[in-house]
VMD Tcl script that builds the backbone (N, CA, C; Angstrom):
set m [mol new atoms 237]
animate dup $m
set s [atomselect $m all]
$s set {name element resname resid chain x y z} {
  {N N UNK 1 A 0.645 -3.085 -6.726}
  {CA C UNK 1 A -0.354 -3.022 -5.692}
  {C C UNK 1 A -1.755 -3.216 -6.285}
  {N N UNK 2 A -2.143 -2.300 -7.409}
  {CA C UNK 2 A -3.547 -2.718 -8.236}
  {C C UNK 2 A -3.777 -4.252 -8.324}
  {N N UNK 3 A -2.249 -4.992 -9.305}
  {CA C UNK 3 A -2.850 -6.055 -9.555}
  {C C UNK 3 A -2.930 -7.056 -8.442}
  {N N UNK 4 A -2.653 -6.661 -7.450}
  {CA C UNK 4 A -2.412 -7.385 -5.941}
  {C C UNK 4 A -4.085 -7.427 -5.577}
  {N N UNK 5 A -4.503 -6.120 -5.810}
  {CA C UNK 5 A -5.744 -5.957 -5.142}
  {C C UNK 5 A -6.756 -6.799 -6.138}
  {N N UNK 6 A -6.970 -6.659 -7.254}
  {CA C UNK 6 A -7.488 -6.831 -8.197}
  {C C UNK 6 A -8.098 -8.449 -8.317}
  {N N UNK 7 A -6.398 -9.437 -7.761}
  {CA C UNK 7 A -6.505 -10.485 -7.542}
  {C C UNK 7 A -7.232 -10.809 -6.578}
  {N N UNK 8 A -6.988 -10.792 -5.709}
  {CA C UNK 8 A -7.734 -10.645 -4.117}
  {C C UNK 8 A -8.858 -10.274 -4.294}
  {N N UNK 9 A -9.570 -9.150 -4.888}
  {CA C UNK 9 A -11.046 -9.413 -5.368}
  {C C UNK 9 A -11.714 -10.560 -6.017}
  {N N UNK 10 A -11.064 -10.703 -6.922}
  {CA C UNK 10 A -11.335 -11.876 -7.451}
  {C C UNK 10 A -11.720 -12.859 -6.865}
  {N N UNK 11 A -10.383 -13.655 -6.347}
  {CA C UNK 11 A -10.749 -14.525 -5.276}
  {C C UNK 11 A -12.273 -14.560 -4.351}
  {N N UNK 12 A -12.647 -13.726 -4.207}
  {CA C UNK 12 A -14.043 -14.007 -3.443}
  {C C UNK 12 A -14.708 -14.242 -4.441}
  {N N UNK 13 A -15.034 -14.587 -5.983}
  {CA C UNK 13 A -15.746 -15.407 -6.696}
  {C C UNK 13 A -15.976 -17.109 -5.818}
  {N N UNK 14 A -15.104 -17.260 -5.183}
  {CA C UNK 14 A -14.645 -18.669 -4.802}
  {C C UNK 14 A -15.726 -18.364 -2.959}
  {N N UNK 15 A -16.187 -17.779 -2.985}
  {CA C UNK 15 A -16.619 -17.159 -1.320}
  {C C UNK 15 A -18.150 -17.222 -1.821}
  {N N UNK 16 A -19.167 -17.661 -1.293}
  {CA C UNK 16 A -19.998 -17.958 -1.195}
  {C C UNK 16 A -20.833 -16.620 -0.992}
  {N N UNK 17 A -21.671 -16.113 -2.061}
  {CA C UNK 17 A -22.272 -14.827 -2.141}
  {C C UNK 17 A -22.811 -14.520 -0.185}
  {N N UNK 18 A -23.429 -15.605 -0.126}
  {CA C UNK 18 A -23.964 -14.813 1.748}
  {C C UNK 18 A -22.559 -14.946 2.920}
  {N N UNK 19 A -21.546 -15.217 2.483}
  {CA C UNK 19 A -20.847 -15.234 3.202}
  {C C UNK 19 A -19.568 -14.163 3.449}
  {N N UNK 20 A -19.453 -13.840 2.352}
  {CA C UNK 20 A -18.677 -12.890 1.688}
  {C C UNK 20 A -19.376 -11.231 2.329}
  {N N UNK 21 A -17.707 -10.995 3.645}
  {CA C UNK 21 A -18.216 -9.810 4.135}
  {C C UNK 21 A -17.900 -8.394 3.153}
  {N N UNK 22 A -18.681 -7.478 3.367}
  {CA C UNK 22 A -18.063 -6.240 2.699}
  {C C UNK 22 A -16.769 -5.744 3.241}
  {N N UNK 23 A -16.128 -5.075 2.214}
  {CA C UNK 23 A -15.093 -4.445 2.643}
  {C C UNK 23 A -14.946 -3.383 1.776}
  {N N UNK 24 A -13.944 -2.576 2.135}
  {CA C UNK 24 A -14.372 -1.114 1.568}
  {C C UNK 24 A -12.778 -0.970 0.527}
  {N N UNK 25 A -12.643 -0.164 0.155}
  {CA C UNK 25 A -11.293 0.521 -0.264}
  {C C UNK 25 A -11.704 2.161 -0.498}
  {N N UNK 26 A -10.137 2.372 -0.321}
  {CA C UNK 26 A -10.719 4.403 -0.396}
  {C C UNK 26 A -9.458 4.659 -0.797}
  {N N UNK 27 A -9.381 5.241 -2.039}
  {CA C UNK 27 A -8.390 5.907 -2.898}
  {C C UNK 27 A -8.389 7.159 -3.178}
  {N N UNK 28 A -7.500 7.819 -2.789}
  {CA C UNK 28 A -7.136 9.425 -2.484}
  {C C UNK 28 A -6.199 10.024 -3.948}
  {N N UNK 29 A -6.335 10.373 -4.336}
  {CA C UNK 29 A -5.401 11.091 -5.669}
  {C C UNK 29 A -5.604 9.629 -6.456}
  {N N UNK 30 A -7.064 9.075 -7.130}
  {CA C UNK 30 A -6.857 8.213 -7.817}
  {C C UNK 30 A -5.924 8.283 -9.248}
  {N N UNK 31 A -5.831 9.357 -9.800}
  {CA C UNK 31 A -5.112 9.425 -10.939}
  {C C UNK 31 A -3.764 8.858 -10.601}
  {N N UNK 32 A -2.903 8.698 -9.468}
  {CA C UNK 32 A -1.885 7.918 -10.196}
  {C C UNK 32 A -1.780 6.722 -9.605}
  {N N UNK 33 A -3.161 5.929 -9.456}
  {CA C UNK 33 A -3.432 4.564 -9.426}
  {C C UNK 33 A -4.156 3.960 -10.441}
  {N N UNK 34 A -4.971 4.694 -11.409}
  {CA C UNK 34 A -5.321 4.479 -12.380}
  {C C UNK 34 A -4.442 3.370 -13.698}
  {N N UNK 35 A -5.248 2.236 -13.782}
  {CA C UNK 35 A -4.862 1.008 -14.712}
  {C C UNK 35 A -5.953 0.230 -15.254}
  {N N UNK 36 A -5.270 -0.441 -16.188}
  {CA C UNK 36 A -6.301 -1.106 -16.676}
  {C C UNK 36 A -6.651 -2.308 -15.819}
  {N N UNK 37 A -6.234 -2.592 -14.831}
  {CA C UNK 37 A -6.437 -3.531 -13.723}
  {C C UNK 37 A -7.772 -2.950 -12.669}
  {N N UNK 38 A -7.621 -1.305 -12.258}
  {CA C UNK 38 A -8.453 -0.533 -11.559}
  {C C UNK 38 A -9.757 -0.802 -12.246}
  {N N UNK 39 A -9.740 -0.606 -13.417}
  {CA C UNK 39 A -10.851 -0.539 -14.576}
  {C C UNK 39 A -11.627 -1.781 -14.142}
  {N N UNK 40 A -10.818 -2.549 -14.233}
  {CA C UNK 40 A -11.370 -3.864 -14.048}
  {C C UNK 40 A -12.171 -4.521 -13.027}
  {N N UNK 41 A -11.583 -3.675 -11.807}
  {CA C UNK 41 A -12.074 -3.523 -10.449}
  {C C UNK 41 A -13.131 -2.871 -10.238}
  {N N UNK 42 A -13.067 -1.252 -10.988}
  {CA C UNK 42 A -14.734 -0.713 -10.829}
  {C C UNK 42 A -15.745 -1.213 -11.714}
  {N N UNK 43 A -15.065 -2.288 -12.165}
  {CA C UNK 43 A -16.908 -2.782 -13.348}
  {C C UNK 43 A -16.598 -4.232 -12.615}
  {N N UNK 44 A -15.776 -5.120 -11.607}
  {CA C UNK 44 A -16.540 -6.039 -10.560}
  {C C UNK 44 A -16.871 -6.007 -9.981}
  {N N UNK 45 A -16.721 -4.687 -8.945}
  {CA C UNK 45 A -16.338 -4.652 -7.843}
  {C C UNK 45 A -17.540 -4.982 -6.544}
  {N N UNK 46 A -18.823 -4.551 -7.046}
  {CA C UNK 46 A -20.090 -4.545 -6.801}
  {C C UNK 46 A -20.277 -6.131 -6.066}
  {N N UNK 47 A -19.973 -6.906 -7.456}
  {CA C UNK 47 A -20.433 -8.302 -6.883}
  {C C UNK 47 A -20.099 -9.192 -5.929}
  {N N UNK 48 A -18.621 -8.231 -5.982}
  {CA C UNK 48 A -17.926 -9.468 -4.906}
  {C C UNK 48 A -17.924 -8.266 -3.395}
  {N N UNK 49 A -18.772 -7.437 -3.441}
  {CA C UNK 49 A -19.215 -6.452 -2.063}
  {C C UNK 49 A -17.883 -5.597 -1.801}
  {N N UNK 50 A -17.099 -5.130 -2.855}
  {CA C UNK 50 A -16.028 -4.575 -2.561}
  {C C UNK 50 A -16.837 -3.250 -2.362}
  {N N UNK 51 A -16.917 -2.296 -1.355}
  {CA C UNK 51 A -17.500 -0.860 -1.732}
  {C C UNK 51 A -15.520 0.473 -1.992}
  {N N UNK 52 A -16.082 1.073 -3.288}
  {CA C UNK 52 A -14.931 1.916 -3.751}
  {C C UNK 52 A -15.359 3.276 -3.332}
  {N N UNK 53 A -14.789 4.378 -3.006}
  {CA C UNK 53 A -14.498 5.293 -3.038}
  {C C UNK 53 A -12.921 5.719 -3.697}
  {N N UNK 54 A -13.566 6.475 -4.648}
  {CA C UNK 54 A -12.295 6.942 -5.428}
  {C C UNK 54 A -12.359 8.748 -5.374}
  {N N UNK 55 A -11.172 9.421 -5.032}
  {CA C UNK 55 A -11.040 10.860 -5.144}
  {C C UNK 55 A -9.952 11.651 -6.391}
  {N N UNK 56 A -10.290 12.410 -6.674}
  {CA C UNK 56 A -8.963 12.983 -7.655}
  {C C UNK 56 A -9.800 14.465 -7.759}
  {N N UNK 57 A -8.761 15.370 -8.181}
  {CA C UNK 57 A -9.026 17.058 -8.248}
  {C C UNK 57 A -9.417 16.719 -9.169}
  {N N UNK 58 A -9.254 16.421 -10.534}
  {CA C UNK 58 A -10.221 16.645 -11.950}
  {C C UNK 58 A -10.468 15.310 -12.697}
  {N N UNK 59 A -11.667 15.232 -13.027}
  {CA C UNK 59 A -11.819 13.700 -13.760}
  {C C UNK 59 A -10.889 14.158 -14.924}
  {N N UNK 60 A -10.551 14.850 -16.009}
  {CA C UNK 60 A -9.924 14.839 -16.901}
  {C C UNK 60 A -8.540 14.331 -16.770}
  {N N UNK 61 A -8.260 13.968 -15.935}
  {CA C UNK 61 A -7.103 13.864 -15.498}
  {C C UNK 61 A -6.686 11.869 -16.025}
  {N N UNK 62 A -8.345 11.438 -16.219}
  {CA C UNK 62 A -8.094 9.890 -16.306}
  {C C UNK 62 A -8.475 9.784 -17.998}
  {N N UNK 63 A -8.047 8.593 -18.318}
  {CA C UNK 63 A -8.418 8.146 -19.629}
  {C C UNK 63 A -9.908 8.479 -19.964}
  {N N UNK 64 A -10.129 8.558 -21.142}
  {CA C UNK 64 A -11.278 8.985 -21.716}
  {C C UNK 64 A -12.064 7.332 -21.480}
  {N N UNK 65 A -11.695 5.829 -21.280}
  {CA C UNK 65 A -12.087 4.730 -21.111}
  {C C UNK 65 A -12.233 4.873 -19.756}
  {N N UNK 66 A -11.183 5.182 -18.761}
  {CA C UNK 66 A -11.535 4.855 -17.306}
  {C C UNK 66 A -12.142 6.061 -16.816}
  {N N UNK 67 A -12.396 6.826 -17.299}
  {CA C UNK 67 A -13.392 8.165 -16.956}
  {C C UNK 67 A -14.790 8.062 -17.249}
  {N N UNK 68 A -14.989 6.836 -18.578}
  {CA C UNK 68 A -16.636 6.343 -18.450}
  {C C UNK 68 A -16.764 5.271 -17.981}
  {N N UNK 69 A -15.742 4.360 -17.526}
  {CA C UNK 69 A -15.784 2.999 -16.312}
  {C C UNK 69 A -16.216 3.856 -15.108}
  {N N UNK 70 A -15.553 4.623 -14.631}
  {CA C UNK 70 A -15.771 5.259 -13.074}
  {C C UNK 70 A -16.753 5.794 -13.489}
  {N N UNK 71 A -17.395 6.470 -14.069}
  {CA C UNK 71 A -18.621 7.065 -14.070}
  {C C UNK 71 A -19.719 6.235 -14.002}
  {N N UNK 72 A -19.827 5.432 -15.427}
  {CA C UNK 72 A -20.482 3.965 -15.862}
  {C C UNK 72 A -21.103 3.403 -14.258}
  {N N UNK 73 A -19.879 2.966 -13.268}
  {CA C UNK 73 A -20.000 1.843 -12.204}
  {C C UNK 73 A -20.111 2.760 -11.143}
  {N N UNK 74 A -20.596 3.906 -11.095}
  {CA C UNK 74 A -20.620 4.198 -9.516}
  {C C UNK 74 A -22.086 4.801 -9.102}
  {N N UNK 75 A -22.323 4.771 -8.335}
  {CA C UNK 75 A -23.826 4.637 -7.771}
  {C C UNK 75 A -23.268 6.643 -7.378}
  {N N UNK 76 A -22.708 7.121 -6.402}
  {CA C UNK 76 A -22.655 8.164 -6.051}
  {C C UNK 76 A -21.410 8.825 -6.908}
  {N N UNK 77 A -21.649 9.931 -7.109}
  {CA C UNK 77 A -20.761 10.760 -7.673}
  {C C UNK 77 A -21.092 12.474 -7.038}
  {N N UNK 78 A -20.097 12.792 -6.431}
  {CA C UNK 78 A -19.812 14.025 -5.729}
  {C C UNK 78 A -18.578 15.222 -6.625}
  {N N UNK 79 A -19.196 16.466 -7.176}
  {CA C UNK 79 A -17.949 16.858 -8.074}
  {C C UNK 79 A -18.109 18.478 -7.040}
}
mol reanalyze $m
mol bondsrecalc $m
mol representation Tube
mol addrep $m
């Protein structure tokens, strides 16, 4: 499913920055969606207007890499 999504982001490289509508995603217990594909997603995700919301009970719970990606790429953070 990540790399499903991941692709599909992508693809709007090919979408014309003013044309390209937002769309959202919202992930609930991110820890067991967490990949190196996700990773990949919160450091594009911005450009191609994907907006993320990600939830999980404890950041420790993610890699010490995708715990400073999600931190790194997110504008709001709520703990």
């Amino acid at each position: 499913m990540t790399a499903t999504l991941l692709s599909l982001t992508l693809k709007r490289a090919f979408v014309p920055e003013n044309h390209r509508l937002p769309f959202y995603l919202f992930v609930d217990e991110f820890q067991n969606f967490a990949s190196p594909a996700f990773e990949t997603i919160l450091c594009e995700a911005r450009k191609f207007r994907l907006g993320l919301v990600i939830a999980l009970q404890s950041i420790g719970s993610l890699s010490p890499e995708l715990r400073n990606t999600a931190l790194n790429n997110s504008a709001v953070k709520i703990l």
